[in-house]
N, C-alpha and C positions, 0 to 999 in steps of 0.2 A: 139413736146410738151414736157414737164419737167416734168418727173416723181414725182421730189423733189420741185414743187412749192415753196413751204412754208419755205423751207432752203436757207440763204444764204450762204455764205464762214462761216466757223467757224473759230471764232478767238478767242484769247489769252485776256481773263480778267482778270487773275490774281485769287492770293488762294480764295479774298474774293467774288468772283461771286458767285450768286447762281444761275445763269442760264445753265438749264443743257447744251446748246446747247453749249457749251463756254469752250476753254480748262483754264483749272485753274494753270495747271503745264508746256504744252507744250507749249515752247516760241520758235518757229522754227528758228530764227536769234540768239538766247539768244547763246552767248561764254560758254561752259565749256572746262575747260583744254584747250584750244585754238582753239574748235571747236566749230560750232553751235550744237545747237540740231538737226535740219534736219541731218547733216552728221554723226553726233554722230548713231542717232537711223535707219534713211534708214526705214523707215514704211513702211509696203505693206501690201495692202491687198488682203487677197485670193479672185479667183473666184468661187471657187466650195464650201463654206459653205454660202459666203454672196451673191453670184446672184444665185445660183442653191439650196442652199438649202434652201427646203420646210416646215421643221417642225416636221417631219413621224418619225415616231419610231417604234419599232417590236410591238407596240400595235395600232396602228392607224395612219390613213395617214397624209398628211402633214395639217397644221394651219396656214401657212404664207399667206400673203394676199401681191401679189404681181401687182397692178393692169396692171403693161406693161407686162406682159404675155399675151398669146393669147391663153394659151393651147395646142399648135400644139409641136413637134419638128420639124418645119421648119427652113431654111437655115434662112429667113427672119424674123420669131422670133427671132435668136439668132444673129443676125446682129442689130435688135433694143436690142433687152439685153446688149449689146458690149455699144452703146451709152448711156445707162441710166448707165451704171457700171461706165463709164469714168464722167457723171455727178454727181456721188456719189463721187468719190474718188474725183475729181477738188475740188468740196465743202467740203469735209472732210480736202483737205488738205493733204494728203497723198504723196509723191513723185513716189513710185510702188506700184506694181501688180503682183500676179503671176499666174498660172493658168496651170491645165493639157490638151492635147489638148483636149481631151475630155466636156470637161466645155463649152470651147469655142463653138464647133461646133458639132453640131450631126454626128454619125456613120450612111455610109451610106447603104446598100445593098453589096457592095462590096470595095476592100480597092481604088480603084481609084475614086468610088462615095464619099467614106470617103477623099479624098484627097483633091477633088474639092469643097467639101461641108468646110474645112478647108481655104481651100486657100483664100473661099467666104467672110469667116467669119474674115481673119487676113487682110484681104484689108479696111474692117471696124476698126478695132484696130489701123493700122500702122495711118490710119487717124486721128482718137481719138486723139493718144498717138501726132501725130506733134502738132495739135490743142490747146493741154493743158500741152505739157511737160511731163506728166505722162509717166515711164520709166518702161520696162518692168525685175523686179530683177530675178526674172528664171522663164524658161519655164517645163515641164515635161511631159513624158505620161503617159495615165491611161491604166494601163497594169496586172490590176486587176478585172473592173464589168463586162467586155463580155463576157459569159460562153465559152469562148477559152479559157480562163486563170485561168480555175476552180481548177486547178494543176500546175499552177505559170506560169511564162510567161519564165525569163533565165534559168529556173529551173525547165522547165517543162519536163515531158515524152514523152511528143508527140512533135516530131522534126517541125512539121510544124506553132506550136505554138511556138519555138521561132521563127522560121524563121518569122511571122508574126506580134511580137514583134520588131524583129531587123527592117523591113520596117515600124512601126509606129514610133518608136525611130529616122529612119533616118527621117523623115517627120517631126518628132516635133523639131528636131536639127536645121532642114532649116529654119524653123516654126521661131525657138528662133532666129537665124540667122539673119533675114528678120526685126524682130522686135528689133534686135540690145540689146539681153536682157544680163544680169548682168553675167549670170549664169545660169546651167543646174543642176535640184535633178535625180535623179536615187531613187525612194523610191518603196521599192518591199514588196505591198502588201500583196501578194499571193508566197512568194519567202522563200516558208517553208514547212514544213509535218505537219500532223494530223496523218501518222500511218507510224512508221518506218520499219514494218514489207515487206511495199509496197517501202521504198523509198532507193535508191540508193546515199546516203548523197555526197559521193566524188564526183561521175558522175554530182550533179547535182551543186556542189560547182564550179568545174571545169569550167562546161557553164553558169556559172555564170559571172565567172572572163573572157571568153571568148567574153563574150556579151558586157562585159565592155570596154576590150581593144579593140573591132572591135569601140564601141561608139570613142573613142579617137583617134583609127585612120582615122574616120571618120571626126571627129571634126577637126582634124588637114588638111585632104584631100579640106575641104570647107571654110577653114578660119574662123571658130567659135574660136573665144578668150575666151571667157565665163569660167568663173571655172565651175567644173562640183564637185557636192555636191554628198555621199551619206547618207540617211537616217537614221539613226537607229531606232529599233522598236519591239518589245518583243514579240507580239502575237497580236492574234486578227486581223483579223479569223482562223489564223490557232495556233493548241498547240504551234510550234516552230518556229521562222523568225530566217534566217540564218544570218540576218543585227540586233542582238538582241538590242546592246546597244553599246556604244561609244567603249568601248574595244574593244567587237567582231570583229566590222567594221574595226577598226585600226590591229588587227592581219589578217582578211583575204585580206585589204590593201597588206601589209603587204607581205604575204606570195605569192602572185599572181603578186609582181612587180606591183602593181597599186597606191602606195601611194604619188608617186611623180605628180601622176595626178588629184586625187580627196581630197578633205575635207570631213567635216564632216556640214551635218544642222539638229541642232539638237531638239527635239521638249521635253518642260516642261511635256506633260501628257506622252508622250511613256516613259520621265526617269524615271518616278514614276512608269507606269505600269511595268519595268524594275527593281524595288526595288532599285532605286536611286535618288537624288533630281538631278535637273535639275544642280545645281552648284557642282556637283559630275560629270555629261555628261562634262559639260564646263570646269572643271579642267583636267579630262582624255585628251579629245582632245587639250585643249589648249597646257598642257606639250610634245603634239606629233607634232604640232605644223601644229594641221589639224582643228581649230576653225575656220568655216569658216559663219555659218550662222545659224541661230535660226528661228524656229516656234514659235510664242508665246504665248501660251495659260495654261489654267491650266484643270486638274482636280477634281474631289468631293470627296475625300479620305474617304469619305463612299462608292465610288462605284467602282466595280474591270473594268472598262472599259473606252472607248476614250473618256470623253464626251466633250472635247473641249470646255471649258469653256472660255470668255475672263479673261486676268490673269488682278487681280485689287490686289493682296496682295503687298505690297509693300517690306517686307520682299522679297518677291522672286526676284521680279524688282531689287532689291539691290544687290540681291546678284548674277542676271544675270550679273547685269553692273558692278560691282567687276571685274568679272570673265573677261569678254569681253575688259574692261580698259587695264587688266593685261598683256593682250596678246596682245594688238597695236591698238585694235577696229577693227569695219567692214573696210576691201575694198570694196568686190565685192558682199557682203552678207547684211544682214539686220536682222531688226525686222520685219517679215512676220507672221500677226496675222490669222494664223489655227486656228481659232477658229469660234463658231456660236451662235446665239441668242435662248434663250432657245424655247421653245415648245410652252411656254406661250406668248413670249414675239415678239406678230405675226404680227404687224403693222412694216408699213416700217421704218419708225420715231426710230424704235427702232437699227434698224441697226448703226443710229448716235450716241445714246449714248451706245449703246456698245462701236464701234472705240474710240470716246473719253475717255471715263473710262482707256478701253490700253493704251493711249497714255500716258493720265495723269500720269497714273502707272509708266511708266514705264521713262518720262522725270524725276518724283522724285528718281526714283530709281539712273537715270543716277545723280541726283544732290549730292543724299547721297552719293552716288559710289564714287563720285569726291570729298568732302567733309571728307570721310574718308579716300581717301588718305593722301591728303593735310596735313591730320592734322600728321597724319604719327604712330599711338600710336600700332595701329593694327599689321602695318607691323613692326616695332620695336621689341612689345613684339617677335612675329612671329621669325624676324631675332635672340631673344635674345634666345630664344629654343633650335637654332640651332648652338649655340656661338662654341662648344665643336668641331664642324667639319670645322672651319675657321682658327686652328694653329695646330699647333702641332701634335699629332695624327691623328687626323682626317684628317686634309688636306694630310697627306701624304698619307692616304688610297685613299681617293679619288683621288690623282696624282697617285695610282698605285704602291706604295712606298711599301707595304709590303703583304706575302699571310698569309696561317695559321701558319706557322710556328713563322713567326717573330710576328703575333699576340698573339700566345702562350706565346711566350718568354717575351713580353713587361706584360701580365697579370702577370705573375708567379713574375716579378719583381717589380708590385705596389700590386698584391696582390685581387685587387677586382677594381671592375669601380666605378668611382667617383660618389656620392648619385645622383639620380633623383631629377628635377625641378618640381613641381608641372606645370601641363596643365591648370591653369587658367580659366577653360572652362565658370564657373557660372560670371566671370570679365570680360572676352570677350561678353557675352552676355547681358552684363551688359550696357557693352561702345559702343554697335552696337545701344541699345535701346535709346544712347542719343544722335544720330543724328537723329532717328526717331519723 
């Protein structure tokens, strides 16, 4: 039976609909830059905020009103969950999914009960997913809510909790495998301190990157092609995450010989709770040239935590799809919407115009993105900034043409550096609002 009776496919009517049910902006065949929008954007939607989550907050339980529940954590509830999720996203229109194994399938009594009770639930999915197309963009594990992982999972003190990390990782590996998906995140929860007094930082940085290269040799051992993502992420729940934000990640990349194997996916509220905007994340990684995939959601910049809002600002969409343009677009990544339906907003109905809102978002974002290329004024002014390092001086510095000395020598002979260009900055934001 059909959870979503009442819904058909949602299609494209154009700016002037006013049917909420109707994309206005998403034209999924529509060309930009020589791509559709489907490939452009790669949409996915999570499983763990839009089939599992309830509503509950640290002040009261959950408000969602989900009628294909049954209440149980049974193998068999979440086998019917698997088909109503794959009936959402067909009708949304969606091309992925992503999902930690834990979403998918209940934890069992022990990890081979946990295995089997997985394997129950991915026989349902691989189904689904031939059925309707729908393509699985990355798999991951949750290696953060079973009080094993109360003191982090690669990062933890107690040896048996990674060891019992590294056997969920290999499970959700085979997991992603089997389901033929995009891509693998690594996003570590719990992969940080609350008291440095107790915590051994090097030892646990160490088996961090440990955990990582066994995942890769691993992936390589089974024939998983998938790029494997990692996270970044600032706090919450614990003071410090050792994955804080697109730098950190790319220096402990970096430093542990793991960069030639992983990207970066990166999420709009973790850049903010990180005191960065999200096209601050996207320029870091892009220039490293570790842009591999996005979360996409926003924040309440009145509130200091995750609230995983769907993102509807257009400003931001714009300036993800800037960023994202500049560096080639997705391969193997996507717009994967981490995000969830408010507290209030507890009917199933409402799960549809959430997704749409994002989408809409973010295909005008992808249109202005493209639009301000095109027209070229931006990157113009941008290149003319930087005029001073394209002859003469400049370029010689950057071929390596001279050190302090002979920079010395060249000041003391003109005397002073040639006056500053005004930054433009109130004109640039003048000429971003007239594609808006």
């Amino acid at each position: 039976m059909a959870a979503f009776p009442e819904i058909t496919r949602i299609g494209f009517e154009g700016p002037q609909s006013k049917n909420p049910l109707a994309f206005r902006y998403y034209n999924a065949d529509e060309l930009v830059e020589g791509r559709t929008m489907r490939d452009h954007l790669r949409f996915s939607v999570v499983y763990w905020h839009t089939f599992r989550g309830t509503g509950s907050d640290p002040f009261g339980p959950g408000t969602a009103q989900r009628p294909w529940e049954d209440g149980s954590d049974s193998v068999e509830n979440a086998q019917n969950r698997a088909r109503v999720a794959f009936e959402f996203i067909e009708k949304l229109g969606a091309p992925f999914y992503a999902f930690h194994d834990r979403d998918v399938a209940p934890e069992g009594a022990n990890l081979a009960e946990t295995n089997r009770n997985l394997d129950a639930v991915v026989k349902v999915l691989k189904e689904e997913q031939q059925r309707t197309g729908i393509k699985l963009l990355w798999g991951t594990a949750n290696l953060f809510s079973n009080p094993r992982y109360m003191h982090g999972a690669a990062t933890s003190p107690n040896a048996e909790a990674f060891a019992f990390a590294a056997a969920q990782v290999k499970k959700a590996l085979e997991t992603t495998k089997e389901l033929d998906g995009a891509g693998y995140v690594f996003w570590g929860g719990r992969e940080g301190y609350q008291n440095l007094w107790n915590t051994d930082m090097k030892r646990e940085l160490d088996h961090l990157a440990k955990f990582l290269h066994m995942a890769v040799d691993y992936a390589k051992e089974i024939g998983f092609a998938g790029q494997f993502y990692i996270e970044p992420k600032p706090k919450e729940p614990t003071k410090h995450q050792y994955d804080s934000d697109a730098a950190a990640c790319l220096n402990f990349l970096r430093e542990y010989d793991l960069l030639p194997h992983l990207k970066l996916n990166l999420e709009t509220n973790h850049a903010t709770l990180a005191g960065h905007t999200m096209q601050h994340e996207l320029e870091v990684a892009g220039a490293a040239g570790a842009l591999g995939s996005i979360d996409a959601n926003t924040g309440d910049m009145l509130l200091g935590w995750d609230t995983d809002q769907f993102p509807t600002d257009v400003y931001l969409t714009t300036q993800c799809m800037l960023s994202v343009l500049k560096y080639g677009g997705f391969t193997s990544g996507g717009v994967n919407f981490d995000a969830k339906v408010r507290r209030e907003s507890f009917e199933p109905i409402d799960l549809f115009y959430a997704h749409i809102g994002g989408m809409d978002a973010f295909a005008r974002g992808l249109k202005i993105a493209a639009a301000i290329r095109a027209d070229g004024r931006l990157e113009e002014f941008r290149r003319s900034r930087y005029a001073s390092w394209d002859g003469g001086l400049g370029a010689e510095i950057e071929a390596g043409k001279h050190d302090f000395k002979s920079l010395e020598q060249a000041m003391l002979r003109k005397g002073d550096a040639a006056p500053n260009q005004s930054g433009r900055q109130e004109m640039l934001e003048n000429l971003i609002n007239t594609y808006l």
